[in-house]
NUDO-897455 format. One record per residue (C-alpha): x, y, z; residue number from 0. Coordinates in steps of 0.25 Angstrom, whole numbers, always signed. Example, Ala and Ser with C-alpha at 12.3 -4.5 7.8 and 13.67 -1.06 7.14 Angstrom:
      u      v      w  resi
    +49    -18    +31     0
    +55     -4    +29     1
END
This chain:
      u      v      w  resi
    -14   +801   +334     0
     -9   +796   +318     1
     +2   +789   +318     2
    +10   +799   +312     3
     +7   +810   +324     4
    +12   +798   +333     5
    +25   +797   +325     6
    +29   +812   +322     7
    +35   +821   +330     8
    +24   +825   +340     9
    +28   +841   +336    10
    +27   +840   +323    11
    +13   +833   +324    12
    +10   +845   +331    13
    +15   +855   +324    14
     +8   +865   +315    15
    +15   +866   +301    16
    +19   +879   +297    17
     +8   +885   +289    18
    +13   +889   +276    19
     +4   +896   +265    20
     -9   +893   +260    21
     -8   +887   +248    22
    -19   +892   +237    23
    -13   +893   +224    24
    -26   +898   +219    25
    -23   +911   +226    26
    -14   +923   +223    27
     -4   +921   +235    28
     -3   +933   +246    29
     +0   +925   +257    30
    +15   +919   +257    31
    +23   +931   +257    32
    +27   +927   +242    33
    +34   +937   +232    34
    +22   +938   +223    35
    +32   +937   +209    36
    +39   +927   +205    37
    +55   +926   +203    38
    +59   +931   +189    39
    +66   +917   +186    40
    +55   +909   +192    41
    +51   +897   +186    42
    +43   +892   +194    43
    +27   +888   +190    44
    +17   +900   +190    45
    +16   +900   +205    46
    +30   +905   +207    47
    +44   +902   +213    48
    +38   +916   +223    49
    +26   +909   +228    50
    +29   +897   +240    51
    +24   +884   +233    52
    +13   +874   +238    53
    +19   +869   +253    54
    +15   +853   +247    55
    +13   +855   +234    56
     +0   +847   +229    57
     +3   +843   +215    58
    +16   +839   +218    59
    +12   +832   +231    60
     -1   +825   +219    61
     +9   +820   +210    62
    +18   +815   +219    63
     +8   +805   +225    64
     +4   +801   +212    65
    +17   +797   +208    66
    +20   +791   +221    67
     +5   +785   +221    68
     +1   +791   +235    69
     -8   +801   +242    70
     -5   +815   +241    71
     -8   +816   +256    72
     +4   +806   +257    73
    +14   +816   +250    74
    +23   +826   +255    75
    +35   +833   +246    76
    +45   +841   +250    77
    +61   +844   +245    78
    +63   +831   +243    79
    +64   +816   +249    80
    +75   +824   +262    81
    +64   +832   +265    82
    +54   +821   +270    83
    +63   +815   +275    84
    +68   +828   +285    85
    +51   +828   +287    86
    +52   +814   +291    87
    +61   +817   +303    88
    +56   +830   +307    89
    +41   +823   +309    90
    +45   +809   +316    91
    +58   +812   +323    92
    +60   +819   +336    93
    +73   +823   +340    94
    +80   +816   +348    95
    +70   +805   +348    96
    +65   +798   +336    97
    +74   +791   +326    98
    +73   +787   +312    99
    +79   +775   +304   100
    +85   +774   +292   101
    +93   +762   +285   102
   +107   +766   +281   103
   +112   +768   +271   104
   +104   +776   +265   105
    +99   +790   +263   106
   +105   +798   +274   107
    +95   +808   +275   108
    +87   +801   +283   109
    +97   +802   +294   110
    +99   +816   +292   111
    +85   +822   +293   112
    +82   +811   +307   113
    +97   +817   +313   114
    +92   +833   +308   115
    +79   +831   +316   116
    +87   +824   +328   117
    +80   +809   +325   118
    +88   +796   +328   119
    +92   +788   +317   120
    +92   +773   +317   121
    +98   +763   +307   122
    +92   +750   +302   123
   +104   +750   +290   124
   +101   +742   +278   125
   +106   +729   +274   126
   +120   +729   +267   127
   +122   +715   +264   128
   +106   +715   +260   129
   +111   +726   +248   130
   +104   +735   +258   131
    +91   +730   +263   132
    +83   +734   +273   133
    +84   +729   +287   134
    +69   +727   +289   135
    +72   +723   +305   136
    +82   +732   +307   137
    +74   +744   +304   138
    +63   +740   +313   139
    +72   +736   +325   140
    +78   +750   +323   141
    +66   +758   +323   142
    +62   +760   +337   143
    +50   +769   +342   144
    +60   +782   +340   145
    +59   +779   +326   146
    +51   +788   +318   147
    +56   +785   +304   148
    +62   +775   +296   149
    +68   +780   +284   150
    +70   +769   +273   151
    +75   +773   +257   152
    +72   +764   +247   153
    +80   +763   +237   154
    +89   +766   +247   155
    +99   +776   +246   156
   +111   +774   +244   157
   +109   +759   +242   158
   +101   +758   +230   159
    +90   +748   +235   160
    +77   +746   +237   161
    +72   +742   +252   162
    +63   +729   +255   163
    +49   +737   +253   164
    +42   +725   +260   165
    +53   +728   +273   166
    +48   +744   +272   167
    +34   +739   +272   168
    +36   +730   +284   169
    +45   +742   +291   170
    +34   +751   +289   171
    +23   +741   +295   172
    +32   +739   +307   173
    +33   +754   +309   174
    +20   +758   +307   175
    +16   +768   +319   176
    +32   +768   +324   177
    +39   +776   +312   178
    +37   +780   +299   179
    +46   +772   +285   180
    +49   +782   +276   181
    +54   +774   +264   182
    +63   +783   +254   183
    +59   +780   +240   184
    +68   +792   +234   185
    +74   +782   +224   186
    +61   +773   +222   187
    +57   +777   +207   188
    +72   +769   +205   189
    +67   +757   +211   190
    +59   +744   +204   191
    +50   +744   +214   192
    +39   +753   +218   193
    +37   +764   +230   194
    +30   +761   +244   195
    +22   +772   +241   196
     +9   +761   +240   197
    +13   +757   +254   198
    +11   +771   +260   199
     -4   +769   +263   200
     -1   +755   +271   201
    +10   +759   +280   202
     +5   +774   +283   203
    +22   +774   +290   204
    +29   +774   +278   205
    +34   +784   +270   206
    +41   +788   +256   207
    +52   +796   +252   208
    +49   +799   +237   209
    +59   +810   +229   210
    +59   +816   +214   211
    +73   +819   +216   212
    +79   +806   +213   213
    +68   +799   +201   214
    +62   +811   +196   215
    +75   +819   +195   216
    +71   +830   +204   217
    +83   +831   +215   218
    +85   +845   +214   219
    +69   +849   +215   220
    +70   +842   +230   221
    +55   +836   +230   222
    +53   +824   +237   223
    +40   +817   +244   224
    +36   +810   +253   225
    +24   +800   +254   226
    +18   +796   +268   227
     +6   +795   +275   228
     -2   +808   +275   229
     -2   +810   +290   230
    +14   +810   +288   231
    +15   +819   +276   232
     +5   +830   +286   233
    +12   +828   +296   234
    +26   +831   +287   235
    +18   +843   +280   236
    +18   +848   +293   237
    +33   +849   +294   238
    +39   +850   +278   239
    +40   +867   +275   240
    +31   +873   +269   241
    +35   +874   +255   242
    +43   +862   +254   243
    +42   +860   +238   244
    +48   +872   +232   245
    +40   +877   +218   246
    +51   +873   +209   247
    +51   +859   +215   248
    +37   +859   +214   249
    +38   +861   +198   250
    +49   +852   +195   251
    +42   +840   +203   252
    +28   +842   +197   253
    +37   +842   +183   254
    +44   +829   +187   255
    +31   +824   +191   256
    +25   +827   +178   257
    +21   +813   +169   258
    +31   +816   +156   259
    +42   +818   +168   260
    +40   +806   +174   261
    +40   +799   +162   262
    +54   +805   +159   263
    +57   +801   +175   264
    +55   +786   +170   265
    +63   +785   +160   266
    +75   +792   +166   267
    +71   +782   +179   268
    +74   +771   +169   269
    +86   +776   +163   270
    +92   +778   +177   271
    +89   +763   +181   272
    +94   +757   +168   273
   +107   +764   +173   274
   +105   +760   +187   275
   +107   +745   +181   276
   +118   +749   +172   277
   +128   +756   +183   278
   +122   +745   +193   279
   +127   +734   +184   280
   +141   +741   +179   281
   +146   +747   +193   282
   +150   +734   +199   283
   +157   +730   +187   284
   +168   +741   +189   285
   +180   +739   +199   286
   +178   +750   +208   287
   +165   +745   +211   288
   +163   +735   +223   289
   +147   +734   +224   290
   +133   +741   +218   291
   +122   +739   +224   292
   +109   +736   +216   293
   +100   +751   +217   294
    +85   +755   +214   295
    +89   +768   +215   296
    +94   +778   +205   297
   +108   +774   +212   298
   +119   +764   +215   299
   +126   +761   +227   300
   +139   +756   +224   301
   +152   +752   +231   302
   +167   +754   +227   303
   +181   +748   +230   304
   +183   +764   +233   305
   +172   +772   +233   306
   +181   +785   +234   307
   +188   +783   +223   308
   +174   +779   +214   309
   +168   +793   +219   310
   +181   +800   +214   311
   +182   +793   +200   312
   +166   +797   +200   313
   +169   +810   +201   314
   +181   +811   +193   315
   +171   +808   +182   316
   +160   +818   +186   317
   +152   +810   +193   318
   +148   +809   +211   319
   +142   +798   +215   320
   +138   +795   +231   321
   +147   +793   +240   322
   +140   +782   +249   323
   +152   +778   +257   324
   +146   +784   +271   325
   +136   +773   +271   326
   +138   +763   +279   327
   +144   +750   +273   328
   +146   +757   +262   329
   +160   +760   +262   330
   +163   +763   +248   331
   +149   +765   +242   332
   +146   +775   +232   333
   +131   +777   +226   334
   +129   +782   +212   335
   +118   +788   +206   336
   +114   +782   +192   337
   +116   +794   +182   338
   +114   +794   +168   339
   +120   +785   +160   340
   +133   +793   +156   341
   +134   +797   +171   342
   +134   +782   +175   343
   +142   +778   +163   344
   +154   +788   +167   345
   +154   +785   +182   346
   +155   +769   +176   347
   +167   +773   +169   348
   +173   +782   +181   349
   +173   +770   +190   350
   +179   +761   +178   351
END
């Protein structure tokens, strides 16, 4: 038995996936019970908003782990980074009995998807008088043998920052046959540093979250991936419906993907980091602003003598930023996304 078999939910080890489809493009298609004209406003490539599209699109799944500098074995996509994450619970967690950890505050989805499938959740928090570092010791106290999946997000959302990669590197070691560390790199083309996407092949337990919505502009497209060891990314195949990447998405991402696009991805990742610099240098200079923490994100995390009355003033001038005050220790927190420059400059003199 693999290691992932002893990990997973022994049901969906041993479930037969649905059968979707054959998929042979090089055919004319009689067998999915498609209307065999396209919409009058489709728009789509020659294929067809009428014809199903390719369950794991293989182009898309290529240029993904070229990008990402994987296998494409390794590589699953689906509607986006929430996606995987459901995937993730569903395949490891039994209800009732298993349990994930996540280290608050951070993205709340990760509690949601274990709660839906009725998994536990534990909490190793992060470090607040550490500006939010992980608590290598605590996370693998925490974990006992009902825990199936450690969910850490780096940069972390809503605080900004980067997590120790040696401390991950260590957690995944230590974990290795007891759970598998799924590291959230949504925000990592903001970071300095580089992905753990070269440390896939030495702890075959970890896993990354990767996104096109956030970098690559594509939040409305909903494509996300997810890069694990190939027995996990079949065993999830097994589970993820069967035509998880809609036609249009496909398109838009293959587009993005594209060499001039990412070129212009560059640039505008440049823009928005000398921006990040600027608002993270001129928040704290004005009165209502107590406290900015330092971000690799496209984000800050800030904190306000009155947070209420900064989300008003926000909005007076047009603007919403995140109301981050549910999190705990972070009573009067707001996060705001970096925008173009005349967004940030008017938010700047809103709160003047």
């Amino acid at each position: 038995m693999s290691w992932v078999d002893a990990l997973a939910r022994p049901e969906i080890v041993a479930l037969k996936p649905y059968e979707h489809a054959a998929w042979r493009p090089e055919l004319e298609r009689l067998h999915a019970n498609e209307l065999p004209w396209s919409p009058r406003a489709d728009a789509a490539d020659a294929e067809g908003l009428n014809r199903y599209p390719e369950p794991q699109p293989q182009a898309l799944i290529d240029r993904l782990a070229r990008l990402y500098g994987v296998a494409p074995a390794s590589v699953l996509v689906g509607r986006g980074s929430d996606e995987a994450i459901d995937l993730l619970c569903r395949a490891f967690c039994r209800a009732g009995q298993d349990a994930v950890l996540v280290c608050p505050p951070t993205f709340g989805m990760y509690a949601v998807s274990a709660r839906i499938q009725g998994a536990q959740v534990h909490a190793a928090p992060l470090r607040l008088e550490a500006g939010f570092a992980l608590d290598e010791a605590a996370v693998l106290e925490r974990c006992d043998a009902s825990t199936k999946v450690v969910f850490l997000c780096s940069p972390n959302n809503p605080t900004g920052n980067r997590l120790d990669t040696t401390a991950i590197r260590r957690i995944a070691g230590a974990l290795a046959g007891r759970a598998l560390v799924v590291v959230d790199e949504a925000y990592i083309e903001f970071a300095d540093g580089a992905s753990l996407a070269a440390d896939l092949e030495e702890f075959s337990n970890l896993a990354l979250l990767r996104t096109l919505s956030k970098a690559h502009g594509l939040a409305g497209a909903r494509c996300g991936a997810l890069l694990a060891d190939p027995q996990v990314i079949a065993l999830l195949r097994k589970i993820i419906p069967p035509y998880a990447v809609p036609r249009l998405t496909l398109t838009a991402a293959l587009a993005a993907l594209e060499s001039a696009a990412l070129a212009a991805t560059g640039a505008r990742l440049a823009t928005l980091r000398s921006e990040r610099v600027r608002m993270l240098a001129e928040l704290p200079r004005l009165r209502a602003v107590t406290r900015v923490w330092p971000s690799e994100a496209n984000f800050l995390l800030a904190e306000f003598t009155a947070a209420g009355a900064a989300l008003e003033r926000a909005a007076a001038a047009g603007l919403l930023v995140r109301d981050a005050r549910a999190y705990p220790g972070l009573a009067q927190a707001l996060r705001i996304t970096i925008g173009t420059p005349q967004q940030n400059d008017r938010l700047l003199e809103a709160w003047s």
